[in-house]
N, C-alpha and C positions, 0 to 999 in steps of 0.2 A: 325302441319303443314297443318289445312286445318279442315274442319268442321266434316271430318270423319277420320278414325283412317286410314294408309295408311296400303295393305297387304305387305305381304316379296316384294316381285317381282317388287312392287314401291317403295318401300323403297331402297332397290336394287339400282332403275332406278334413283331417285332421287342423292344418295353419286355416282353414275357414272358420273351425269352431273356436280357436286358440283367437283368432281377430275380433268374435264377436263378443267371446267373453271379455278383451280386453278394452272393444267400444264401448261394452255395457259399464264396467267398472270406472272409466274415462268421463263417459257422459255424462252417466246417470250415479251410480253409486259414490261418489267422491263427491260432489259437487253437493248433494243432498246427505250427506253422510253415513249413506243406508250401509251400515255394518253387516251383511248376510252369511255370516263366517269367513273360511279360509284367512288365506294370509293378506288377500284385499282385505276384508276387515278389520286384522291388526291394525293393520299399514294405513288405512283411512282413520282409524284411533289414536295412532302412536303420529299422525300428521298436525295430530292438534295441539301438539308441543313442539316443533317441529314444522314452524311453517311453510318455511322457505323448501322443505326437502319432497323430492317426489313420490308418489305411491308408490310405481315400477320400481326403485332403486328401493324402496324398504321391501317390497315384496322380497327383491333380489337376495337381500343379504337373510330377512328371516329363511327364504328356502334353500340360500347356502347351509346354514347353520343346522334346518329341520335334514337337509341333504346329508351333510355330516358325523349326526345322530345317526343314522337312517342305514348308514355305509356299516358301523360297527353295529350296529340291532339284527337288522332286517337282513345284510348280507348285500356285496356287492353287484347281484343281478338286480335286483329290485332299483337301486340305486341308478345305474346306467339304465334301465327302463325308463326312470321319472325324469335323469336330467333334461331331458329333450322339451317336455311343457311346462316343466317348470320354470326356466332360464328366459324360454320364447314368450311365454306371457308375461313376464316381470317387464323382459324387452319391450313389447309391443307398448304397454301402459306405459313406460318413461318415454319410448318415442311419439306416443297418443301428445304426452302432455306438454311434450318438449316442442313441437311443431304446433300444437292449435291445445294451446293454454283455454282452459274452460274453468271461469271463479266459480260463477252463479249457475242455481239451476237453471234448464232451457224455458221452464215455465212455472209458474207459481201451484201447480196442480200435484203435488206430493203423488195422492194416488194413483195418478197417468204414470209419472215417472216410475213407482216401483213395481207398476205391471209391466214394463218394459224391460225393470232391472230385474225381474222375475223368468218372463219369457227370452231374454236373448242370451242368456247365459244356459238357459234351460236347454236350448236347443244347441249353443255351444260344446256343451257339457255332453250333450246323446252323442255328436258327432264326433269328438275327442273318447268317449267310452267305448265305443260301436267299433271303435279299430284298435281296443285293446291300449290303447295312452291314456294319458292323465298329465293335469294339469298339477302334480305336485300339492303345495306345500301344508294344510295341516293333514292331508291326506295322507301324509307320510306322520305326522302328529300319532295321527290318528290308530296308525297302523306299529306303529313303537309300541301306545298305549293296551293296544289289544295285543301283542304279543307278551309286554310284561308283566300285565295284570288279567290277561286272560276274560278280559271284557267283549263282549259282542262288537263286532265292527262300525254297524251302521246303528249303536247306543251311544259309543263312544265320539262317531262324529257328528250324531244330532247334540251330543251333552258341548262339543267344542262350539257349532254355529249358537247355537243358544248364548252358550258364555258369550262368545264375543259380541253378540245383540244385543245381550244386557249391557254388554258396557257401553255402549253408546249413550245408553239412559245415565251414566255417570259422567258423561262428559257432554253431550248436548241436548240433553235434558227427555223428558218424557212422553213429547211426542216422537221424534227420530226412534226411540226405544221401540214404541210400538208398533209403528212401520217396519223398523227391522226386523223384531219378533213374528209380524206376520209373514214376510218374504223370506224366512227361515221354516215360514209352517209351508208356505206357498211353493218353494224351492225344488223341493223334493217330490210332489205331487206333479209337477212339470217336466223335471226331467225323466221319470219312469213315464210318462205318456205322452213324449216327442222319445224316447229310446223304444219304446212300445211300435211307434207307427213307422218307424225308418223299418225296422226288424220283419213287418207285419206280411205276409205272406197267404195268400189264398188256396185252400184245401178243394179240389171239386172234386164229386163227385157226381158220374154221369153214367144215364142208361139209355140209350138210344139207337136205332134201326141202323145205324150206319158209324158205328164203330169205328171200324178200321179206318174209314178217310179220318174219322178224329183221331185218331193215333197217331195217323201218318200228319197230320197239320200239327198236332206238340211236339212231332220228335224233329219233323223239316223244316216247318214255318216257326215255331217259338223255341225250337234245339231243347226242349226242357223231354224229360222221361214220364212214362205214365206203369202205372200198374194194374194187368187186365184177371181179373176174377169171377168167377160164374155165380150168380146168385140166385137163391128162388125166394119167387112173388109169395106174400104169406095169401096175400089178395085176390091175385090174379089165379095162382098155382101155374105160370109158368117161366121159363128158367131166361136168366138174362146174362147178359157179360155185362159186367160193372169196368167203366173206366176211372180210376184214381190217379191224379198229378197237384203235384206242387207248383203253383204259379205268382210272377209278384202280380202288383193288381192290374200292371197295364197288358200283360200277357194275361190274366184274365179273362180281361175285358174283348182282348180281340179272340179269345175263343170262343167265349159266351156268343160274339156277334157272328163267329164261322157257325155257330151250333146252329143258332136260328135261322143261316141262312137254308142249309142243308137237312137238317130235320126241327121244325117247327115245336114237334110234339116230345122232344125230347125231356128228359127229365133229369136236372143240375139242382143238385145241393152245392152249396156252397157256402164254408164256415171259416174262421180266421184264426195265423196260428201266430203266437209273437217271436216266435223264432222256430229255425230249422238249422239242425246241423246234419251236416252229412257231404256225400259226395253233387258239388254242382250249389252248394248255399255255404252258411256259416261254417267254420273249422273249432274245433275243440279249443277253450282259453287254456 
């Protein structure tokens, strides 16, 4: 799933995002037939001829098939990348429905449900991206079509979730249609802003009388590095050590509270950055 072997804790992270997209789909999206693309949304369309068959087993066989294409396009690393969320979510959904069968929605409240079918795939979806996996199936679509026609990536897979939300409107008619159309607009706006805040990282910057105990509490007490540079006041006219570090926000928070304890009068900028790569954060995709 990715150019380096994933540790427990993301692997972990990953089968949690793969469960929740596949509760979202189970619940909510099938039972209301909210079409929101991928290959759940085939599979929830191609069910309506198709009664008795399950979502997970169509999911299964279109991502064998898009898997297949994908082996002679795209090349066999890409391929052995994807089989892994592709296979486990198709999994998860036939065993969602095989164990606790859900006909009807949970409530008559359309809108409830597809802000649910919005947000937990949305936050699924950060946390299966955020460690370099993917949930397969028209993403590999998707990724044929932009290599053979040389079409923008993220054109070619809002032009697929759209197609398949309009067909909903062709099979159960013109409200379902426009619920899906919105949760195809809604989709995308969600998961750039739950992949936004997993990523999100605190910048400080600090000048104050006592320095060096701050230095010595980010490199002993939060193991993180800092970078010390000498500055001049345009204000004051005179010269300061600037301390610079990278913190998440709960190592922040506990330096902010070391700062005040030890010098009051200190002076912390603090700004927010959606990702870091480097030595001690994120690695190169």
């Amino acid at each position: 799933m990715g150019e380096r072997k994933l540790s427990s804790n993301e692997f972990l992270y990953v089968n949690l995002g793969l469960i929740l997209i596949a509760l979202d789909i189970h619940i909510f999206k099938t039972p209301n037939h909210f079409a929101l693309g991928g290959t759940s949304g085939i599979a929830i369309i191609l069910r309506y001829f198709f009664n008795n068959i399950s979502v997970g087993m169509v999911m299964f066989v279109l991502n064998l098939v898009f898997l297949f294409f994908g082996y002679f396009i795209l090349g066999k690393k890409f391929t052995i990348n994807t089989i892994y969320g592709s296979f486990v979510l198709s999994f998860l959904v036939w065993i969602f429905d095989f164990f606790w069968p859900i006909k009807l929605p949970l409530t008559n409240q359309k809108l409830l449900e597809l802000i649910y079918s919005v947000f937990l795939p949305g936050v699924g979806n950060a946390l299966v991206f955020s460690y370099n996996s993917t949930t397969g199936g028209t993403d590999i679509l998707g990724k044929i079509i932009n290599k053979l026609f040389k079409i923008k990536l993220s054109i070619v897979m809002l032009m697929l979730d759209f197609l398949v939300a309009f067909g909903t409107g062709l099979i159960f008619g013109a409200e379902v249609c426009l619920f899906s159309v919105l949760g195809v607009c809604l989709k995308s706006f969600v998961l750039d802003s739950v992949m936004e805040s997993i990523h999100v990282y605190k910048i400080l910057v600090i000048i104050s009388s006592r320095n060096e105990d701050i230095k010595k509490f980010i490199c002993d007490e939060l193991h993180r590095g800092a970078t010390i540079h000498e500055a001049h006041g345009a204000f004051t006219e005179h010269n300061y050590n600037v301390v610079t570090t990278i913190l998440s926000r709960r190592q922040a928070i506990k330096l902010q509270n070391y700062i005040k304890k030890i010098d009051p009068k200190a002076f912390i900028s603090v700004t927010n950055s959606s990702r870091i790569i480097g030595n001690g954060f994120d690695r190169f995709d």
